[in-house]
C-alpha positions in Angstrom: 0.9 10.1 -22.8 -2.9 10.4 -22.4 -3.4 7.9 -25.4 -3.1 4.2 -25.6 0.8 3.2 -26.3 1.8 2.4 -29.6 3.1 -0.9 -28.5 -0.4 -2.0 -27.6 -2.2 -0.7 -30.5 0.4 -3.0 -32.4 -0.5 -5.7 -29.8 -4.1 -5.8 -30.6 -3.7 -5.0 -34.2 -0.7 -8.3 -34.5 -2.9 -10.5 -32.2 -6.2 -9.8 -32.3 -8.1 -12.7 -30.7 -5.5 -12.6 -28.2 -6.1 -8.8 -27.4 -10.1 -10.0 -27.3 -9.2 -12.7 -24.3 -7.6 -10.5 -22.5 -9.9 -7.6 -22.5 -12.6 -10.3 -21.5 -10.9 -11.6 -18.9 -10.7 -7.6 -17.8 -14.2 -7.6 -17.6 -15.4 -10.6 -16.2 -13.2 -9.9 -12.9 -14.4 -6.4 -12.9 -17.8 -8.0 -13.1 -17.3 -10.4 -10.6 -17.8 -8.4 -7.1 -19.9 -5.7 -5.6 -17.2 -2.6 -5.9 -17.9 0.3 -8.0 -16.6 1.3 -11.0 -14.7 4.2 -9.5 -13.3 2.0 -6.5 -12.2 -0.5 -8.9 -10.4 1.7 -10.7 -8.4 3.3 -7.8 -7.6 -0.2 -6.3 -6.2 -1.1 -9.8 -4.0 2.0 -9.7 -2.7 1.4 -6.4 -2.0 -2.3 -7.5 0.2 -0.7 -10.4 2.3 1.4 -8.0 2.9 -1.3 -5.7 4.1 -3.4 -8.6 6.1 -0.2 -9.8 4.6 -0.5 -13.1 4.9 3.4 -15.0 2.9 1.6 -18.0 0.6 0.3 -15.8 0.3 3.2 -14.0 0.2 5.6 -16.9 -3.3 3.2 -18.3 -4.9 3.2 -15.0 -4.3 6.5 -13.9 -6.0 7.5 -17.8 -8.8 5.0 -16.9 -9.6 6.2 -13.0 -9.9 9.9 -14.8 -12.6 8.3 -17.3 -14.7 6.9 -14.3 -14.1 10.0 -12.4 -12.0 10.1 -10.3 -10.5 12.9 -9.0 -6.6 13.9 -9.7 -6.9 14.4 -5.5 -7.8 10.6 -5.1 -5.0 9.2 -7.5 -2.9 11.1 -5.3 -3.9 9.8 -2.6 -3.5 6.6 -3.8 0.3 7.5 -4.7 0.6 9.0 -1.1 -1.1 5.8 0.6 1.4 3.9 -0.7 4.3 5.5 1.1 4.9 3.7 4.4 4.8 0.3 1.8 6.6 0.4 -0.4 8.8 3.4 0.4 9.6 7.2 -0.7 11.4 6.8 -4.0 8.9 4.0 -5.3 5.8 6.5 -4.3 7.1 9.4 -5.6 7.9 7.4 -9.1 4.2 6.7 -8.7 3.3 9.7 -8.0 5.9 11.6 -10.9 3.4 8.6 -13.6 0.5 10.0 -12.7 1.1 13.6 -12.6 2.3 12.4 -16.5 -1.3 11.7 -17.3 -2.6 14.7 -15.4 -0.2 17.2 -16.7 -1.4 16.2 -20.3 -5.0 16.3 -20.1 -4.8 20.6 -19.0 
């Protein structure tokens, strides 16, 4: 689980310039205010969980460990969630990123 998915290697690999776009438009709104890198990547982990996203999840929770972040932050983000969107949606959140963690030991 700590790698990318098959499904989007086959993405990028089937639709190359398409797989370009989007990582452009990644950056360009990563680019495009004054947060950190680390900051940015726990508010896109948080948006996964709300969304109830495990893929998403799973590739941000991989990214927010590349920029640093610690595995008591994405926590965090899993427990902040709680009072929103509820106990069985944050511990699913919470179960995705301990996926990630449990597999970079």
């Amino acid at each position: 689980m700590s790698q990318i998915p098959k499904r989007f290697q086959k993405f990028t690999e089937d639709y190359p310039n398409v797989a370009k776009a989007y990582e452009q438009l990644g950056d360009a709104v990563h680019q495009s205010g004054p947060l950190d890198e680390k900051t940015r990547a726990l508010i896109k982990l948080a948006i996964s969980t709300g969304a109830r996203l495990e893929g998403a999840v799973h590739s941000h929770a991989r990214k927010a460990l590349k920029v640093g972040c610690t595995v008591e932050e994405m926590r965090q983000v899993a427990l902040l969630s709680l009072p929103t969107i509820g106990l069985p949606s944050m511990m699913a959140a919470l179960s995705w990123i301990d996926d990630i963690i449990e597999n970079k030991k």
